[in-house]
PyMOL CGO cylinders between C-alpha atoms (Angstrom):
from pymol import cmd
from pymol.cgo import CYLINDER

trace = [
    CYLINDER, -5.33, -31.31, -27.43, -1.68, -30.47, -28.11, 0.3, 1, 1, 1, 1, 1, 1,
    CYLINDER, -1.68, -30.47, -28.11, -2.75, -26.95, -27.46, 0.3, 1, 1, 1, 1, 1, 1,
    CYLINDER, -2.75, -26.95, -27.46, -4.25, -27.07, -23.76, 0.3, 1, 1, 1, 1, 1, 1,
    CYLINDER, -4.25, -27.07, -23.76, -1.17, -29.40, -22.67, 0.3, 1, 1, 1, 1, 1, 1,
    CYLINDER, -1.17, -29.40, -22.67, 1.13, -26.57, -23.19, 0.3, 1, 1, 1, 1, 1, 1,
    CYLINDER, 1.13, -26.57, -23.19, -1.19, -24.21, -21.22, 0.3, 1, 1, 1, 1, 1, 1,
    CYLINDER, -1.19, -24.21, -21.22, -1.48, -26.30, -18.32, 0.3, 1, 1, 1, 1, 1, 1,
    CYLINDER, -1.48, -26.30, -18.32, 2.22, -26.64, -18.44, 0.3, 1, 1, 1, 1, 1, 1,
    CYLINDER, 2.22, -26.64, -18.44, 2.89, -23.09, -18.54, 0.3, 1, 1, 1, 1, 1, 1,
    CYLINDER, 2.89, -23.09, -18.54, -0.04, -22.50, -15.79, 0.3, 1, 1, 1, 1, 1, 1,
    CYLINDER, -0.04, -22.50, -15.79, 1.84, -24.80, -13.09, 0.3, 1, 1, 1, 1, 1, 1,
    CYLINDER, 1.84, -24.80, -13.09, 5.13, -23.50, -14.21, 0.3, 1, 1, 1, 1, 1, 1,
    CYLINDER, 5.13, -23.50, -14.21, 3.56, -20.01, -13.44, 0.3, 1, 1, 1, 1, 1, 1,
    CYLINDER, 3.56, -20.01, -13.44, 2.00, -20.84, -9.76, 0.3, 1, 1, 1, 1, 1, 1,
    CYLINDER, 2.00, -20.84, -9.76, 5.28, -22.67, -9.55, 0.3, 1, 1, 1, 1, 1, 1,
    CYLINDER, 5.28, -22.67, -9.55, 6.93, -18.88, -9.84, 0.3, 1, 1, 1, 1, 1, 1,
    CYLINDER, 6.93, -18.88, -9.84, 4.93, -17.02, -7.72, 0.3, 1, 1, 1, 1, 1, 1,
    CYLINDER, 4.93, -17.02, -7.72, 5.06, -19.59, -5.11, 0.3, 1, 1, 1, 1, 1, 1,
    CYLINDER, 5.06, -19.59, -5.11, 8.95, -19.37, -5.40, 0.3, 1, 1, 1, 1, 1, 1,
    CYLINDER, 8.95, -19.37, -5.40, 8.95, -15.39, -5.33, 0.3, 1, 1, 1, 1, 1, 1,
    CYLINDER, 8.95, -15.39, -5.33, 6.41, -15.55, -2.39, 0.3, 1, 1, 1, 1, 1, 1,
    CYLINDER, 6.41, -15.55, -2.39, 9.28, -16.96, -0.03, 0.3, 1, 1, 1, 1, 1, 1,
    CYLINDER, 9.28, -16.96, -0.03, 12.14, -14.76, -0.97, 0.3, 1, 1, 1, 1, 1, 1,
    CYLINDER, 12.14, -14.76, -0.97, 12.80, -12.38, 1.97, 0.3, 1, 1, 1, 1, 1, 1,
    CYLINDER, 12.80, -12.38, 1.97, 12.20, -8.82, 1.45, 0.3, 1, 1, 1, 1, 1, 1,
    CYLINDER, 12.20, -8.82, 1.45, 15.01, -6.18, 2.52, 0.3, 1, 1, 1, 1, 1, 1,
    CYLINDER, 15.01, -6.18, 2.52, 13.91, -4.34, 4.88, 0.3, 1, 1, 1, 1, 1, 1,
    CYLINDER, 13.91, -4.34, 4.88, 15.69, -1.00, 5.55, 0.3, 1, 1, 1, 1, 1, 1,
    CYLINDER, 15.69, -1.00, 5.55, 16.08, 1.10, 8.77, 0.3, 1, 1, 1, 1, 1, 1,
    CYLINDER, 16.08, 1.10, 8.77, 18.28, 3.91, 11.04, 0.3, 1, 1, 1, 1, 1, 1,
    CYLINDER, 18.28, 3.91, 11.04, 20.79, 2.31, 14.05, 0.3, 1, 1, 1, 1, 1, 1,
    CYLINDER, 20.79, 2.31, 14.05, 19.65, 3.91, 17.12, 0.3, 1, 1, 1, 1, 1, 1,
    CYLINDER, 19.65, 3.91, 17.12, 22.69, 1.93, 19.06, 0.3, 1, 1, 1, 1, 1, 1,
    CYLINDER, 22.69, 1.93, 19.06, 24.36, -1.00, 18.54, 0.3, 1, 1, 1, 1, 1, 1,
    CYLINDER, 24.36, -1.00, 18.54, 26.23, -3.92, 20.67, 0.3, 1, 1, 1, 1, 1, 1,
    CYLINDER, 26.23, -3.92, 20.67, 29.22, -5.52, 19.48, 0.3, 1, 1, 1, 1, 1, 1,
    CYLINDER, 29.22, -5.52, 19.48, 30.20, -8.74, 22.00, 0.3, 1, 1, 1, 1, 1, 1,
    CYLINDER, 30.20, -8.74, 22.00, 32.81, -11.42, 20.83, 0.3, 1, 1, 1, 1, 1, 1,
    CYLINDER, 32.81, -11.42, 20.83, 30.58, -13.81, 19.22, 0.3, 1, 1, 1, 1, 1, 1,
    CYLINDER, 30.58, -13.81, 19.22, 27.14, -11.41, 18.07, 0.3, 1, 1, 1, 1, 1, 1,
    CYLINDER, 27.14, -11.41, 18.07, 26.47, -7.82, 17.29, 0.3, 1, 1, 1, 1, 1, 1,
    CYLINDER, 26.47, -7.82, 17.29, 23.19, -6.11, 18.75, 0.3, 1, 1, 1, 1, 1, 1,
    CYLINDER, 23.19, -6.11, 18.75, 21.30, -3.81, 16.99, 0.3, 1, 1, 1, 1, 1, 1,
    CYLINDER, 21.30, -3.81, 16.99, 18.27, -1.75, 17.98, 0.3, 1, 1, 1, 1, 1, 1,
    CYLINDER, 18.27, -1.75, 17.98, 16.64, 0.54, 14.86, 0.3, 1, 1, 1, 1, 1, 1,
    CYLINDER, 16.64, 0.54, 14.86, 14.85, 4.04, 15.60, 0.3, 1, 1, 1, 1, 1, 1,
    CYLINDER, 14.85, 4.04, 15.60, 10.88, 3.29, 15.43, 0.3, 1, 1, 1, 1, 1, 1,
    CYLINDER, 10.88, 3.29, 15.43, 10.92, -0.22, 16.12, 0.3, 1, 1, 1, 1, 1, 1,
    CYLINDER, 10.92, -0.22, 16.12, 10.31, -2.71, 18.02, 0.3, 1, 1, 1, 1, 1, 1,
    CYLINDER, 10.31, -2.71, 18.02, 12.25, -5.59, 17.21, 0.3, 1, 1, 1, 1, 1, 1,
    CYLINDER, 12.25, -5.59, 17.21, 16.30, -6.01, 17.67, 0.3, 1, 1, 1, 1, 1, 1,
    CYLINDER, 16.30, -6.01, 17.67, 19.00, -6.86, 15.10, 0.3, 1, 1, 1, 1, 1, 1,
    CYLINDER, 19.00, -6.86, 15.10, 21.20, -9.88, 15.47, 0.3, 1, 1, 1, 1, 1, 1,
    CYLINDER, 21.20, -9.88, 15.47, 23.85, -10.84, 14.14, 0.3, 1, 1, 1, 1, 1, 1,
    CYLINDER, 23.85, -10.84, 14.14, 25.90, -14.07, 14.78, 0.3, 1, 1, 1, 1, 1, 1,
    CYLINDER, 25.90, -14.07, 14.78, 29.53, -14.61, 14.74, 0.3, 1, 1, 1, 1, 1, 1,
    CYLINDER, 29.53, -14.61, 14.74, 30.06, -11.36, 12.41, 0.3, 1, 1, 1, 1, 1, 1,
    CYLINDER, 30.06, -11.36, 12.41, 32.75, -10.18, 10.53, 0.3, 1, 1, 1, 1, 1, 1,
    CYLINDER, 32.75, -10.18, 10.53, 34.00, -6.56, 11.04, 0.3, 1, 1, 1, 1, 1, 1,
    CYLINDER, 34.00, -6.56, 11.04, 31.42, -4.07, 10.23, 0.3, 1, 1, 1, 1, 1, 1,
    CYLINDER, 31.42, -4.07, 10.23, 31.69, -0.33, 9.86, 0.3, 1, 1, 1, 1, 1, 1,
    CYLINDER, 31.69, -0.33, 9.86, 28.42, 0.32, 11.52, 0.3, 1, 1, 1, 1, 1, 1,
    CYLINDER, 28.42, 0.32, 11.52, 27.75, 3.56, 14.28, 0.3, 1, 1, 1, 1, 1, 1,
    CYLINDER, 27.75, 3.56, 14.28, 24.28, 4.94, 15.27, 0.3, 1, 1, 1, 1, 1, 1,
    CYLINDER, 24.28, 4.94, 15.27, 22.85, 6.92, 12.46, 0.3, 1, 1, 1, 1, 1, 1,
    CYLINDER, 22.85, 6.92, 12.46, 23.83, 4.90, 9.76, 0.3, 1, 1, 1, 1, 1, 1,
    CYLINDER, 23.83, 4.90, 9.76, 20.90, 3.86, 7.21, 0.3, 1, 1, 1, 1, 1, 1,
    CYLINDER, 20.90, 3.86, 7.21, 21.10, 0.04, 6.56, 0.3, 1, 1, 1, 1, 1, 1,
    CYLINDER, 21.10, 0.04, 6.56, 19.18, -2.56, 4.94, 0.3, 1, 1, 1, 1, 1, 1,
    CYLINDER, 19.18, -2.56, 4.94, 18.87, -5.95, 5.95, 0.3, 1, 1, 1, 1, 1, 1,
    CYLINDER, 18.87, -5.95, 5.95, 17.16, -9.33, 5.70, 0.3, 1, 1, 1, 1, 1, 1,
    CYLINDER, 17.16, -9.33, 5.70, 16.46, -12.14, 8.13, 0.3, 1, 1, 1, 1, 1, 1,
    CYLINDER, 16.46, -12.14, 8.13, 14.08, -14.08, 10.33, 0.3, 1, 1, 1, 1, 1, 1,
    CYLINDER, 14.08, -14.08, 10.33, 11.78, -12.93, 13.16, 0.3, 1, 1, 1, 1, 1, 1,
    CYLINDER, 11.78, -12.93, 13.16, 12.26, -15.05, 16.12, 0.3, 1, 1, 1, 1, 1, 1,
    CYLINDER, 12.26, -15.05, 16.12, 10.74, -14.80, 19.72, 0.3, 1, 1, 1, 1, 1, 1,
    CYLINDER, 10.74, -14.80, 19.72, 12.85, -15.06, 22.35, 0.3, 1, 1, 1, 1, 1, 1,
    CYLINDER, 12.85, -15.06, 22.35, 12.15, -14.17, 25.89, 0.3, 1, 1, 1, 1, 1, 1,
    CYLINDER, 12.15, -14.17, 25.89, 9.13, -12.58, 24.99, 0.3, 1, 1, 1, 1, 1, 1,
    CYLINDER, 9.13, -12.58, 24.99, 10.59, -9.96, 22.74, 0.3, 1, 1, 1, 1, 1, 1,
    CYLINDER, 10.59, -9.96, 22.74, 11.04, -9.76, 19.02, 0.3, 1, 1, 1, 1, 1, 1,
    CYLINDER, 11.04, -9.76, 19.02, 14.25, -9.92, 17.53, 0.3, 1, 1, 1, 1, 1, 1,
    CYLINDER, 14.25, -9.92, 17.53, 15.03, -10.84, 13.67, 0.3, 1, 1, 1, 1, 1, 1,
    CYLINDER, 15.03, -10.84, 13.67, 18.56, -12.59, 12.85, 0.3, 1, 1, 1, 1, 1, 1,
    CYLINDER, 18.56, -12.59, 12.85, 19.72, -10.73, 10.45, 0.3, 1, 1, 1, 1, 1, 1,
    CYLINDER, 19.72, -10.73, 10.45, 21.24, -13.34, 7.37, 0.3, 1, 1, 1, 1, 1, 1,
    CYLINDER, 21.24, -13.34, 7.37, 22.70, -10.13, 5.48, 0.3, 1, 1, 1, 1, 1, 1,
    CYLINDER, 22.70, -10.13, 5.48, 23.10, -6.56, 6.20, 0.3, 1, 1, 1, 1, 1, 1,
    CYLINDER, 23.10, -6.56, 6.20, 24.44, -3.54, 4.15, 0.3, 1, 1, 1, 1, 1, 1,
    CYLINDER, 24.44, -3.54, 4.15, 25.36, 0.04, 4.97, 0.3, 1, 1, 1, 1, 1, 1,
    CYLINDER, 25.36, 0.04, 4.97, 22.90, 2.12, 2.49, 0.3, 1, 1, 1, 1, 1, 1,
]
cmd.load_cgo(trace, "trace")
């Protein structure tokens, strides 16, 4: 009895996990084709795709096109076209 407790414990602890790691956003990585810088959000479009890069009130980055960078953020519609808002981003 004692014995199938703990394993039902450690089963929902374990779906638990995987749920958990299931939502964690994945980096993504990609090449600047050109990028946008206005006062209060910087524009990015990548080579080979389709959504845009944005990135809200900003602190300096050292970012030109050609430069490999990963990121992480949420795809949002807006106007019709894709664009993900980037929540961190990193020259690789």
């Amino acid at each position: 009895m004692k014995l199938e407790k703990i394993f039902l414990i450690l089963s929902l602890l374990g779906i638990l996990l995987l749920m958990f790691l299931t939502q964690l956003p994945n980096n993504q990585t990609g090449t600047i084709e050109s990028i946008k810088y206005s006062e209060n959000r910087i524009t990015i479009q990548l080579e080979n795709q389709d959504e845009t890069l944005i990135l809200f009130n900003p602190s300096p980055l050292d970012l030109k096109p050609g430069d490999e960078i990963s990121f992480r953020g949420k795809i949002e519609t807006y106007r019709g076209e894709k664009q993900l808002i980037v929540d961190e981003i990193r020259k690789v």
